[in-house]
KOLLUM-778159 format. One line per 8 residues: their letters; for each residue x, z negated, y of C-alpha. Coordinates in pm, 1 decimal, always signed. Last residue first. Layout:
N
a = X Z Y ~ ...
//
This chain:
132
xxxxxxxx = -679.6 -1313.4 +514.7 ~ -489.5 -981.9 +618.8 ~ -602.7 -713.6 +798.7 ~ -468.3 -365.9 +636.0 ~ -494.3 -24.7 +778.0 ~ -300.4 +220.2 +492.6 ~ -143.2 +578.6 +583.2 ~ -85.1 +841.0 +312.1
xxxxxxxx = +147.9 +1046.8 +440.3 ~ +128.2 +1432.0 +471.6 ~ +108.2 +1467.5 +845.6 ~ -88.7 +1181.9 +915.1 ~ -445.1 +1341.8 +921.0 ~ -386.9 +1532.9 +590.6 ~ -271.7 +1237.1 +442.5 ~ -612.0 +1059.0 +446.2
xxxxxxxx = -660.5 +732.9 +602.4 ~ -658.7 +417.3 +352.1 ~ -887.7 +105.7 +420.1 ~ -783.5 -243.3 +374.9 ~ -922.6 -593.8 +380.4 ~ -718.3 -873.2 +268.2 ~ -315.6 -917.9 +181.0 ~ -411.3 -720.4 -213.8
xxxxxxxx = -679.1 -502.4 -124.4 ~ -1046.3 -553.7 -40.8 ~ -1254.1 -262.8 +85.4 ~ -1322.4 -145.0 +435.4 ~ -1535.3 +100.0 +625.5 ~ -1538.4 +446.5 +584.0 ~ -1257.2 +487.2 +291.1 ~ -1039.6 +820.7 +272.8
xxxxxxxx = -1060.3 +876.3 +677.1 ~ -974.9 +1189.6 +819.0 ~ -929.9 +1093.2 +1195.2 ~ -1178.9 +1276.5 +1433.9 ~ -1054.8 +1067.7 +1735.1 ~ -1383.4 +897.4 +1732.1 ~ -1331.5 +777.3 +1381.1 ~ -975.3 +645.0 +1457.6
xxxxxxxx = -1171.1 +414.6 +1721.0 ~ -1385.8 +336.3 +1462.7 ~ -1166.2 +278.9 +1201.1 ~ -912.5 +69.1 +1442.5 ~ -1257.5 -124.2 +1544.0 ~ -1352.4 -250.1 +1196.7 ~ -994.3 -334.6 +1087.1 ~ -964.2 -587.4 +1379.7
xxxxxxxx = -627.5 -771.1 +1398.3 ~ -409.4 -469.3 +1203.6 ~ -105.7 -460.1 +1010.4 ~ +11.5 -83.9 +927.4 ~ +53.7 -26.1 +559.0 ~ +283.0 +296.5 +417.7 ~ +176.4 +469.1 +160.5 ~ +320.2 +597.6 -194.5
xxxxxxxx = +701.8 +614.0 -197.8 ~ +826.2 +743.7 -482.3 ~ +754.7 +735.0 -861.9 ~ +687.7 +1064.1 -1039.3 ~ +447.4 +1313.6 -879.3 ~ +177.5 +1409.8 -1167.4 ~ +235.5 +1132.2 -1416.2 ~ +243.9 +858.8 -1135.6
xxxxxxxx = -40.3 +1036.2 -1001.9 ~ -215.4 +992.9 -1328.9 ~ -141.0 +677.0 -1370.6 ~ -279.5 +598.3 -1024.7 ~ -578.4 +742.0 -1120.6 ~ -597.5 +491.8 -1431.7 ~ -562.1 +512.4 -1785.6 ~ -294.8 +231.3 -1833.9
xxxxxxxx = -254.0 +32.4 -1542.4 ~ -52.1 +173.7 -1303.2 ~ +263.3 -25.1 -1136.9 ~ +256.2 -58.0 -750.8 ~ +565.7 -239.6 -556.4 ~ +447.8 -350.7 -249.9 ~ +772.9 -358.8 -34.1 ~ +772.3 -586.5 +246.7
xxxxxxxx = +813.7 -507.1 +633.6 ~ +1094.4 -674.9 +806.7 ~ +1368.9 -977.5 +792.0 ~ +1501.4 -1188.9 +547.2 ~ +1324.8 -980.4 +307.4 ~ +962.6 -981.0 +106.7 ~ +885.4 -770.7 -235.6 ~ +503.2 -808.1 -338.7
xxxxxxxx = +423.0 -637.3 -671.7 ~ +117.1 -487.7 -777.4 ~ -31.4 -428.7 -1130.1 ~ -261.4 -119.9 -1051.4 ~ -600.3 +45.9 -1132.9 ~ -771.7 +11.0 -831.2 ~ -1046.3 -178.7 -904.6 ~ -830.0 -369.1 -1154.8
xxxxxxxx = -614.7 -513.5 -876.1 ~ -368.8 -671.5 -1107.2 ~ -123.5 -953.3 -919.7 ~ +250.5 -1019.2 -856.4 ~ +338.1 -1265.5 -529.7 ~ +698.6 -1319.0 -417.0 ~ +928.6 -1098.5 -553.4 ~ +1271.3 -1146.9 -358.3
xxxxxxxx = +1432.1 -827.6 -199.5 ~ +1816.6 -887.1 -158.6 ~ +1892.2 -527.7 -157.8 ~ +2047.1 -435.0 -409.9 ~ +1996.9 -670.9 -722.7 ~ +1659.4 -765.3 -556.7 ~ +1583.9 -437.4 -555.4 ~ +1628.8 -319.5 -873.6
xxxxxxxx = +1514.4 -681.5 -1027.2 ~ +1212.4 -567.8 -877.2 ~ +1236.7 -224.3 -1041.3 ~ +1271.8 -383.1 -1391.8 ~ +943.0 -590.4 -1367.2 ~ +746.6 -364.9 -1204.3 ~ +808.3 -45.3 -1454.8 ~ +651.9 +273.1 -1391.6
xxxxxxxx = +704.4 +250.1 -1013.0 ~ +472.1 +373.4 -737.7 ~ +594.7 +226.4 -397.3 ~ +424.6 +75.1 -119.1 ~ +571.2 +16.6 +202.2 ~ +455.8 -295.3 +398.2 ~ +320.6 -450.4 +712.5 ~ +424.5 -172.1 +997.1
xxxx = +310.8 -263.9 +1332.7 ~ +88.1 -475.6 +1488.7 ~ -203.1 -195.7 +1564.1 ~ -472.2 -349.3 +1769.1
//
């Protein structure tokens, strides 16, 4: 079952100076920073009083996601959806004929994830994530 909307992740160029960003406007306290060298990023975990977090996601050098920094700037890169059972959302996703990026799931930062493609979710780039 879908719980509802975990985090927000952003592409940034520099972690470091756009947490202080937010926390300087918003509040937003960085509470976990760690590299995910499988996917080529130093992330960033923002967290609130209240709502989702913001995953703040700087490229490693060389990396795909260095490239689409390069390519589209920084913005706002996918949006997580918490979910209890990763396995069956993908499968019941599957049946619907979702476009699906990964076919069964991967670790990410929170737990296992798997990303569906944009093309399926009108243009956003939509992330399933059961956390550990």
């Amino acid at each position: 079952m879908i719980q509802g909307v975990g985090h927000i992740g952003i592409l940034v160029r520099d972690l470091e100076q756009s947490a202080r960003l937010y926390n300087e406007m918003f509040g937003a306290t960085l509470v976990e920073v760690k590299v995910v060298e499988e996917q080529g990023v130093k992330v960033g975990m923002l967290s609130f009083q209240h709502g989702p977090h913001l995953e703040l996601l700087e490229p490693l050098p060389n990396s795909r996601m260095a490239a689409a920094l390069d390519k589209r700037g920084e913005g706002v890169q996918h949006i997580s959806f918490d979910v209890d059972d990763i396995e069956k959302e993908l499968a019941k996703l599957k049946d619907k004929m979702v476009s699906l990026i990964d076919q069964s799931p991967r670790q990410g930062v929170e737990g296992r994830v798997a990303f569906l493609h944009p093309r399926s979710t009108n243009g956003v780039l939509v992330e399933l994530c059961q956390k550990e």
